[in-house]
N, C-alpha and C positions, 0 to 999 in steps of 0.2 A: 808895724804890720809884718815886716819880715820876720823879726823874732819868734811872732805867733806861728807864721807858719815852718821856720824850723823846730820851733818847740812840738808844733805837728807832727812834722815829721820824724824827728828825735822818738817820737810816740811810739809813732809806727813800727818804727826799728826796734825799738825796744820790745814790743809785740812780737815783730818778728825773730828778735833774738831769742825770745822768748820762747816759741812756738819752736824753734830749733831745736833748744836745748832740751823741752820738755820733749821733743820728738825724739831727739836722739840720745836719753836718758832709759826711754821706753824701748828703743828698741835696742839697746843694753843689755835689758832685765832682762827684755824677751830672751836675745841670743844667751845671756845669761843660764838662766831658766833651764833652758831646751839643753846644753851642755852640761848643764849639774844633773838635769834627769838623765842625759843620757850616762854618765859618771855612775851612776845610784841605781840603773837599773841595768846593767851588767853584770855578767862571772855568773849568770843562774844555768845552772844543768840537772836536766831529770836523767834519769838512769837510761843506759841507752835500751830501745826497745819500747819503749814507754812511750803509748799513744795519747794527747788529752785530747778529751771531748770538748770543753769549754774553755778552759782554762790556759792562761799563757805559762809558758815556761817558769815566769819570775813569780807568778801568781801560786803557782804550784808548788814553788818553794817556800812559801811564805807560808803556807796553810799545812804544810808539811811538817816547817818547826813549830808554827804556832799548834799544831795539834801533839806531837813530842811531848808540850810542855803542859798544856790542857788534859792529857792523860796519861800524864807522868806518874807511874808509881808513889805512894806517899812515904814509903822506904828506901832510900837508898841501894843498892842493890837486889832490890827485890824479884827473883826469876822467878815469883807467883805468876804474875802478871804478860803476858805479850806487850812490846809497845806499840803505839800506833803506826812507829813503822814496820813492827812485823805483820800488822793486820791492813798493810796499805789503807791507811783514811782517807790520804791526799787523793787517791784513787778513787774510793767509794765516793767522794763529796764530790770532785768531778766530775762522775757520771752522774750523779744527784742531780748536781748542775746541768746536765744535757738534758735530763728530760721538765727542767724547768722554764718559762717563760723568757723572754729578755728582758724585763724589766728586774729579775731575783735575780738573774744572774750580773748584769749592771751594776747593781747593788753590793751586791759579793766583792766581785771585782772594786770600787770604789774604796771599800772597807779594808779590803785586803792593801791598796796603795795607799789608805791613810794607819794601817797597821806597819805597815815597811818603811813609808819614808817620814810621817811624822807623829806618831804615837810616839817615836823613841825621845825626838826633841823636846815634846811637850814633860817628857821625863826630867830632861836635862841630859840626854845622851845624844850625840853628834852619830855613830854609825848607825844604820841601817837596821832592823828589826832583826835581816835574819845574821848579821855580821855580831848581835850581843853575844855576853854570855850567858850561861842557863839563869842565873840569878837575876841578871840585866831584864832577859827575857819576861822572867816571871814578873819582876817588879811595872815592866810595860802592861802587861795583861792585867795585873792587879788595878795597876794605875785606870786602864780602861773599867773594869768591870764594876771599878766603886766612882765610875766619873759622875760629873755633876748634869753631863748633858746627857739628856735620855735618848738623845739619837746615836752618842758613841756606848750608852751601856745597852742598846737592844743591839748595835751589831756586836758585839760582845756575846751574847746572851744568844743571836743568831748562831754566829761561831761555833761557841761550845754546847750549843743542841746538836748543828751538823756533826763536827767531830763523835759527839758521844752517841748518835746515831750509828756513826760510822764504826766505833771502837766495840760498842755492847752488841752490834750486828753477831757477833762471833761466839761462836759457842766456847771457845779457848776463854771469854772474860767470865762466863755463867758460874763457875763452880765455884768463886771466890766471893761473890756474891751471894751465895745461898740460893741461887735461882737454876733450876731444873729443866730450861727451856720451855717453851710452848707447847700448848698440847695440839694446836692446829698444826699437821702434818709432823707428829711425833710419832719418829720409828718403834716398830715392837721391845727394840732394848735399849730404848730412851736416848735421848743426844748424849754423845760423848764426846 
């Protein structure tokens, strides 16, 4: 009879050792976790002067090179073209963003932290989105836009509409395109 009940209670403990370790495994990862995020979401800075509507700091960075590279010249050197940061995008989609719901903008944001911290790994690259190089970069963005899940190729596909919103807004993109601007509210000596 005694046996039984140390073998009971040998249980129990065992349960409770149990219940320990799986506790303080978990709260590891956690503190874990919250350390490597805070690690990975540092060192981001907008230009000083620079107000965002919606967006955070890190978020603004990320949309900043992802848009760099989404409307990057198809030539190497090419001074045809403005880039998206001489036509501030990161700026127009921000304010895009302010006068949007909080469910798109939720969305945005989510995309943008599965753009920065694990797009790149699913690559096979260890830094950070906006820490790649320009090739790095592209190969993540490619990697997303031909992905297999339709949830990461429509925020893909979200992305480079806002961006190209953002970039063909300008009358600077018009003339290389063959496009003459709009006639709704076209000055007498046409957009220049």
């Amino acid at each position: 009879m005694r046996s039984a009940r140390q073998g009971g209670k040998g249980g129990l403990l065992s349960a409770s050792r149990r219940r320990l370790l799986e506790g303080s495994l978990a709260v590891v990862l956690l503190v874990g976790g919250a350390v490597a995020a805070g690690l990975r979401t540092r060192d981001y800075s907008v230009p000083a002067g620079r107000k965002l509507e919606v967006l955070a700091p890190w978020q603004w960075v990320v949309l900043r090179d992802a848009a760099a590279r989404i409307a990057a010249p198809d030539e190497i050197g090419s001074a045809l073209m403005p880039s998206a940061g001489d036509l501030d995008v990161a700026g127009f989609v921000d304010g895009w963003l302010g006068r949007m719901n909080g469910r798109v903008v939720r969305d945005f944001a989510r995309f943008m932290a599965y753009l920065e911290h694990f797009a790149p790994l699913a690559c096979g690259l260890l830094p950070r989105f906006t820490k790649l190089t320009v090739s790095e970069q592209d190969r993540v963005l490619a990697s997303l836009e031909a992905s297999h899940s339709d949830l990461l190729r429509a925020g893909f596909e979200g992305l480079k509409a806002l961006v190209f919103m953002g970039y063909y807004r300008d009358p600077r993109t018009w003339s290389t395109l063959g496009y003459d601007g709009p006639f709704v509210g076209r000055p007498r000596g046409g957009w220049r």
